[in-house]
N, C-alpha and C positions, 0 to 999 in steps of 0.2 A: 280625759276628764268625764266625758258622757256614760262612759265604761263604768267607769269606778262609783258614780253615783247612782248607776242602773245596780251594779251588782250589792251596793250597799245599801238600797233602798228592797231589792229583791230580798237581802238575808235579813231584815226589819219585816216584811210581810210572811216571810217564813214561821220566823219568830212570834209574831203574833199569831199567826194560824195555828200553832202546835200549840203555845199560850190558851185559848180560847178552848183548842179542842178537848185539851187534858182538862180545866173547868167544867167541862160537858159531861167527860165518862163518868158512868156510876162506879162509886167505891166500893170493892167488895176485900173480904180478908184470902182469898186467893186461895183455900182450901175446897172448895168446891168441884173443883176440874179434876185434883190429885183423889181425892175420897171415890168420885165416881170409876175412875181408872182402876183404883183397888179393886173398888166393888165388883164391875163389872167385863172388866179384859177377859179373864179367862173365857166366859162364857160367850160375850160376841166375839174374839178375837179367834180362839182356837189355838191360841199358842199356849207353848209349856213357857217359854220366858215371859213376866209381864212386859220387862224393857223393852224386847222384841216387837212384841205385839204393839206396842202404843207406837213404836216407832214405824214400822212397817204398817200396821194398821191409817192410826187415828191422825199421827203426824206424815204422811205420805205425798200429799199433795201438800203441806206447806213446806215442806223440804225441799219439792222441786221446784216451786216459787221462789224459795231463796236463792237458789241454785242458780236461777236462771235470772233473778235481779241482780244477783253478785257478775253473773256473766253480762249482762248490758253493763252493768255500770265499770267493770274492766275495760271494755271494748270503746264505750265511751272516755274514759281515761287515756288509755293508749290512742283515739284518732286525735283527742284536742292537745295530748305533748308533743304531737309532729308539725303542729304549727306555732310556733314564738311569739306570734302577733296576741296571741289569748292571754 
């Protein structure tokens, strides 16, 4: 019982925190990031593909972030299915 109203009052504080946070961020129309990348890959990046470039370049370390939150959060998946009690 202690379980289930920790973990239902924890996914209620989540909720509100993401709630709150997205209230917070500035609105923009999402073209700002893509126009700069046109504009300017070739020249900082040095690549003949732009894809290449932004990929390899600009998105490089958020790749390996994900990468490696995707790896915790497997690793954390597979230690809590070898216990039944969770």
């Amino acid at each position: 019982m202690i379980k289930r109203v920790s973990f239902i009052s924890m996914v209620v504080i989540i909720i509100l925190v993401f709630f709150k946070i997205s209230d917070q961020m500035p609105h923009h129309n999402g073209n700002s990031s893509g126009e700069y990348y046109i504009e300017n890959a070739l020249d900082e990046v040095g690549a003949k593909n732009i894809v290449t470039g932004i990929y390899l370049d600009y998105r490089y370390f958020d790749t390996i972030f994900e990468a490696s939150i995707l790896l915790v959060t497997v690793s954390g998946i597979l230690f809590l299915s070898k216990f039944e009690q969770f």
